[in-house]
N, C-alpha and C positions, 0 to 999 in steps of 0.2 A: 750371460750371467744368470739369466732365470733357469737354464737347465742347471747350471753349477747347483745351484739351492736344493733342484729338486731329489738332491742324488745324494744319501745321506754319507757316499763313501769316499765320494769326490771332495766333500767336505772335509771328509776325518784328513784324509791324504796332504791336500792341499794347507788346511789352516795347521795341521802340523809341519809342514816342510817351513811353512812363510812363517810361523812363531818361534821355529828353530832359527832359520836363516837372522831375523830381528836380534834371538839373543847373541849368536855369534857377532853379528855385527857391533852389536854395543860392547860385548865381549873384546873386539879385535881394536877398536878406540878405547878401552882401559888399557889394553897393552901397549899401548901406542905413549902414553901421560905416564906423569910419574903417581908415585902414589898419595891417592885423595888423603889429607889430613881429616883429622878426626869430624872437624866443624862442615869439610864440605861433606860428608861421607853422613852427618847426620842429617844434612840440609838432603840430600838426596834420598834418603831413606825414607822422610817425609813426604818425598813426591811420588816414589815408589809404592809407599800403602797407600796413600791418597789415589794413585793410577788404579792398584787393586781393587781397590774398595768400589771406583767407579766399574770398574770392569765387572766386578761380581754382582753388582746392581741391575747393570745393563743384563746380563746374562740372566739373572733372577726374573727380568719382566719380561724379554724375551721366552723364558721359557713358559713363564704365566701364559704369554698370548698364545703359544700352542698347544698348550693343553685345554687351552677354553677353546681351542677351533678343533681341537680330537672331540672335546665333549660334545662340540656343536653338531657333529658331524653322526656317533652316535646317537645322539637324539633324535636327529634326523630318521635315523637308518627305524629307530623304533617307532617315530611318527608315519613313518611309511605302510607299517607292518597293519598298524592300528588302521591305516586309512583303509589300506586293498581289503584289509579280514571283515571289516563294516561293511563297507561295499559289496564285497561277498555276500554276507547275508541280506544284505538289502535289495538284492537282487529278486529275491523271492516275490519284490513286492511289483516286478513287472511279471508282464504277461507268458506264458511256460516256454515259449519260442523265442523271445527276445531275453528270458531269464537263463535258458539254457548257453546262448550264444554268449549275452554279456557272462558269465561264470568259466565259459572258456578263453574268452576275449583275457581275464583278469590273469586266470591260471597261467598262461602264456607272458603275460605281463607280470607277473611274479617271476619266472623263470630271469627274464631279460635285466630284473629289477636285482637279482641276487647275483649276476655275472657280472654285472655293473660295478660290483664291491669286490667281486673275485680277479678279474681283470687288468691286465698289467698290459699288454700288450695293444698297443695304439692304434693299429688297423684294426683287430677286434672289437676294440672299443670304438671306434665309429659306427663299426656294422651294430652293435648293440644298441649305441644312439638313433642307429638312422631306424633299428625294427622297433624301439621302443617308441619312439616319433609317430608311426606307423598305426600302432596298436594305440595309443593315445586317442589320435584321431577315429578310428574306427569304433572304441568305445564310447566316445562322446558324441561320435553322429546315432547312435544307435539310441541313447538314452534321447538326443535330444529330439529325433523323430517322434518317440513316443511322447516326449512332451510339448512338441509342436499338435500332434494329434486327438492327445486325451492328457488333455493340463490334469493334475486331482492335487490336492495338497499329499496326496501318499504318494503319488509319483514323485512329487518334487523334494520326497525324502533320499530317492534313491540319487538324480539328477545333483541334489546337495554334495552325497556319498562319492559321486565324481566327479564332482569337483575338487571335494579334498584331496582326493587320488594323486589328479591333476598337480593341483598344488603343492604338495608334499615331494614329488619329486622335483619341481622348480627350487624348492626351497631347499632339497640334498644338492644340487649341481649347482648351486650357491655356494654352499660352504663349504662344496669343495675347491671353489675357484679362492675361496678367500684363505691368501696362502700370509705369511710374515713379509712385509713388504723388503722391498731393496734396501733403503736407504737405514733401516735397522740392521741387515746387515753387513751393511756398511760399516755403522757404527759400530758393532759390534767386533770387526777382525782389526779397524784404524785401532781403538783403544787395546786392543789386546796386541797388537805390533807395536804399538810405545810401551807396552807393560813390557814386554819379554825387552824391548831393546834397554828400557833402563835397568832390569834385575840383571842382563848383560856385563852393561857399562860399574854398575854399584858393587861387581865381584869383588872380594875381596885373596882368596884362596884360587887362584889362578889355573894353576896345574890339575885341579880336583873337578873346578867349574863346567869342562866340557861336558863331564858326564851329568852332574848335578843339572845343569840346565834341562837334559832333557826333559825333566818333569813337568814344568811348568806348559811349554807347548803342547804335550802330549794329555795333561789331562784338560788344556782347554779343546784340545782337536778332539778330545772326548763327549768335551759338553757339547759343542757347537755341532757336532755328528748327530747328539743325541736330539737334537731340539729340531734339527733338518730331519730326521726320521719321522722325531712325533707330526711334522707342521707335513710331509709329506703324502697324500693319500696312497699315494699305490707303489713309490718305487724302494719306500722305508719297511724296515720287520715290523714296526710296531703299527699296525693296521686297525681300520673300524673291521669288524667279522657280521656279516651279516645275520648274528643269530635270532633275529627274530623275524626275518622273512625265511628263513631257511626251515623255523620251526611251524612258521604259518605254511609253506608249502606241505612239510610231511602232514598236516594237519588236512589239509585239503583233499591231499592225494588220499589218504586217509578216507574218502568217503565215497 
């Protein structure tokens, strides 16, 4: 179920097959009864916009939460940017040997930082984890020797600088873990399979209804595509772009 989510096409496909399938079926029990008199046909209509209305709510906070975890996600990516290009400069404030190595240590960890965002492919992206894991360590035993050996409060400006570093990426591989949970998705295809089944069952125009149904499933498998895109980081079009590590690189390279 948690891959179903992550695939913004498996969605489109699916929540259109299973929202058609609903209205046919409610469709196939109108055929079945004779025809609703007027009084039940408005008692049903009632429950049909009231189902609506639910649905498009649900689907309104839904898409709220993934557009506040796309935002999160960019801010991230520019809290990142901020932290390595400080760091960078603050580097000058160790010694010419351990300022030269930490400024490659970072460059290299920029690189691994911007594949990270480019990256689709899941074996890739491990080897990315496990060198950026790598380079993590190796730049905080470096700072931290120097601060083991010659504590200064200007050292412990740079040592600060990697910390942020540090942290900043904990804080991106957070929010990218934090996806729309299950059980809103849940919610989200149960109420919209009662909607199509009762705009089904409430047809009135019979012979016409096959084709008119389609609409309704189709632009929910539209919405529900769209929100699994945005809530998706890497297997959706609408993606974070890493432009401000990509611009702090040329910036770097640049010197």
């Amino acid at each position: 179920m948690t891959i179903l989510v992550k695939s913004p096409f498996l969605v489109l496909v699916l929540s259109f097959t299973v929202m058609w399938l609903a209205a046919r079926i409610g469709l196939f029990f109108r055929q079945r009864r004779e025809t609703l008199d007027e009084d039940s046909y408005q008692d049903f209509s009632v429950v049909v916009a009231a189902t609506l209305t639910l649905l498009g709510l649900i689907i309104g906070f839904t898409f709220a939460m993934a557009m506040g975890r796309f935002d999160q996600r960019k801010g991230y990516e520019e809290a990142e940017a901020n932290a390595i290009g400080t760091e960078y400069v603050r580097a000058d404030l160790l010694p010419p040997a351990d300022a030269a190595r930490e400024r490659a240590l970072l460059k290299e960890y920029l690189e691994q930082r911007i594949l990270f965002y480019r990256s689709r492919d899941q074996h890739a992206l491990q080897q990315i984890n496990a060198r950026t894991a790598q380079l993590q360590s190796e730049m905080w035993s470096n700072v931290r020797a120097l601060g083991g050996t010659q504590p200064t409060p200007i050292l412990a400006l740079a040592i600060s600088g990697m910390n942020d570093v540090l942290n900043s990426q904990g804080y991106t591989q957070a929010a990218w873990w934090n996806r729309i949970p299950l059980s809103a998705w849940w919610l989200m295809w149960v109420v919209a399979f009662c909607s199509n089944l009762l705009v089904g069952y409430t047809s009135r125009r019979l012979k016409q209804e096959p084709v008119r149904m389609l609409t309704l499933p189709l632009v929910l498998a539209i919405a529900l595509s769209f929100i699994a895109d945005i809530d998706s980081p890497r297997l959706g079009l609408i993606r974070v772009v890493p432009e401000n590590l990509i611009s702090l690189a040329e910036s770097l390279n640049g010197h």
